[in-house]
N, C-alpha and C positions, 0 to 999 in steps of 0.2 A: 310614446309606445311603452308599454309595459317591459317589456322584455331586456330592451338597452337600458332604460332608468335601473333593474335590478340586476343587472352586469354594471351598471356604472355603482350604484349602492355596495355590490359585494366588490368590485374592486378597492373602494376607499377601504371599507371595513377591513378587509385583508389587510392593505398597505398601513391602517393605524396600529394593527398589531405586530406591525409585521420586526420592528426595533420597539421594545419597550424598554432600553436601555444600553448603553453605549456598549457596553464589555460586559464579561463573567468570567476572569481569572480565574482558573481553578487553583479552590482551595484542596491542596492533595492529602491531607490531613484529613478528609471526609473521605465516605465509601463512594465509589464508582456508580451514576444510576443512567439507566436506559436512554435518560436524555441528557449523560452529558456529567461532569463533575459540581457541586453545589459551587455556588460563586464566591470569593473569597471576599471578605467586608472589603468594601471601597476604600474605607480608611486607611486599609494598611498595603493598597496594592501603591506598586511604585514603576518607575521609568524601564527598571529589572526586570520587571512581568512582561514586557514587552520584547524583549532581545534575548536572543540566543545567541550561544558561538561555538556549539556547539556540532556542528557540522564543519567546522574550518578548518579540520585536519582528517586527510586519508585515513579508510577505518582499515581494519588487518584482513587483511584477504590471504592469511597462510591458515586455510582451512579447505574443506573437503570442495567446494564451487569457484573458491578461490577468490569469493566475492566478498563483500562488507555491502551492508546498509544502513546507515547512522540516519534514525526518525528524528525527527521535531515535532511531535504527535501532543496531544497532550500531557502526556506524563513526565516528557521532557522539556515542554512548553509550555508552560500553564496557559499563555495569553491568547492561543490559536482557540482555547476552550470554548464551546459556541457560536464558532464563528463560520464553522464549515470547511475551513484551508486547515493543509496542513504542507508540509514540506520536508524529504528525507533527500540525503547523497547517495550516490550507488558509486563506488570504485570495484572495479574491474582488473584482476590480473590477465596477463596473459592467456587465454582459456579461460578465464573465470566465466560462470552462466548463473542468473538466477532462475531456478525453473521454473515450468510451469506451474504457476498459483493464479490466485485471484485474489480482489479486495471487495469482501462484497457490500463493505459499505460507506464506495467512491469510485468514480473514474480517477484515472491516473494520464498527468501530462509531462513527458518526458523530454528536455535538452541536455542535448552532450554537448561537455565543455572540451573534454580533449579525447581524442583515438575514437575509433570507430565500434559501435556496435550493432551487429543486426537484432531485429526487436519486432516482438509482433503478435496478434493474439487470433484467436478463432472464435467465428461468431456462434450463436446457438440453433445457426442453419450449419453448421460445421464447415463454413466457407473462412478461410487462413489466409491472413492480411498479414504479410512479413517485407520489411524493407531494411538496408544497411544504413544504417545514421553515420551522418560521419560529423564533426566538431559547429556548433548552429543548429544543426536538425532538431524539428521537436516533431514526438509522435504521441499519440491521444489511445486510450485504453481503455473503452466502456467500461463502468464498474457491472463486476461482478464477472468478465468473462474471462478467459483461461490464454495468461499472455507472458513472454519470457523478455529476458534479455542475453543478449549472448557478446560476448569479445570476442571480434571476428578478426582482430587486427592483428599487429604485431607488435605492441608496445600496450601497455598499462592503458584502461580506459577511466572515464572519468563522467557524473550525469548527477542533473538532478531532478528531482522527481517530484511534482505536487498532485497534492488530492484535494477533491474534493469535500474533504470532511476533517473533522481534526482527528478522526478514529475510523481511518480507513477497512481498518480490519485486514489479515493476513489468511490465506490457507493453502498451503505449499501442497502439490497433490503426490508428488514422491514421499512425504513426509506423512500425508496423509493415509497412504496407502502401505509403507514397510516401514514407520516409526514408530509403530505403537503395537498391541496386543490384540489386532484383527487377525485371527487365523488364517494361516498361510490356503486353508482348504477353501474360505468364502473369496481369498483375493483371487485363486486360481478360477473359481466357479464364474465371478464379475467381470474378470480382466482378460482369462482367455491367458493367459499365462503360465509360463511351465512351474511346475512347484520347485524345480530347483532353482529356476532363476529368482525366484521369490524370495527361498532363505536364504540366499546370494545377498540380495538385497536388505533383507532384513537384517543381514547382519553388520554391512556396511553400513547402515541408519540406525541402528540399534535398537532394531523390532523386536519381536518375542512372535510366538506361536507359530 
């Protein structure tokens, strides 16, 4: 039958392109392109390109969230380059939260190693999926949709995070919205928000306008 032969045709055809090559260590020495960092000569990648240690120590969480997140992304990793993984730590203080963001170019799969964190995201029916993880737990994060984590415990927590891409992308919507020079009049007009709690804000994030 016509139809299965040209699903079985475009199936090979896919799957021959689908690894034209083992690896593409990024050479960071080149500019950043749409698909990804130019591949560094084969020649001169080594055992190095492949390991990080780079996440093996607690990052500093004496800041405003209270939080740290130490990436393994490409920039820090050259060898995850085109490969679609990538891997970050999240330490948690007491209170620590990271807010609501997104990554919109990856899902995110979350285990905590130590203390408890509540964690959870809202779909783009605006239906809010939140559950307390507690040391084992792993929870899953559609890319692109709008999800936190929070220490809910009592003691310092601890997670790690993979994505699906080696350049998941970041965009924190606190940050988005009183970190930069959006006038205080369009966030009021979009958000429904009082203007004084805006420069409130803006100026704990280090807005303008």
């Amino acid at each position: 039958m016509l139809i299965p032969s040209l699903l079985v045709f475009s199936l090979l055809f896919v799957s021959s392109f689908a690894s034209v090559q083992d690896f593409c260590v990024a050479d960071l020495k080149q500019s950043d392109t749409p698909s990804g960092f130019p591949c560094k000569d084969p020649k001169k990648v080594t055992e190095a390109d492949f390991v990080y240690s780079g996440i093996g120590k607690a990052g500093n969480t004496t800041n405003l969230i209270k939080a740290a997140v130490t990436p393994a992304f490409t920039a820090q990793f050259p060898g995850v380059n085109g490969l679609g993984i990538s891997i970050a730590r999240l330490d948690l203080a007491v209170g620590g939260v990271i807010p609501m963001h997104t990554h919109p170019g990856a899902s995110e799969l979350l285990v905590v190693i130590e203390g408890t964190i509540c964690a959870g995201f809202i779909s783009s029916a605006n239906t809010v999926y939140f559950k307390t993880l507690n040391k084992g737990d792993i929870m899953v994060f559609p890319q692109g949709l709008l999800h936190f984590q929070l220490n809910s415990g009592k003691s310092s927590a601890q997670a790690f995070v993979s994505f699906g891409s080696a350049v998941p992308g970041l965009q924190i919507t606190d940050f988005a919205l009183f970190a930069n020079e959006l006038p205080t009049e369009l966030v009021a007009a979009t958000t429904f928000l009082d203007v004084a709690q805006i420069k409130k804000l803006k100026g704990v994030l280090g807005g303008s306008n």
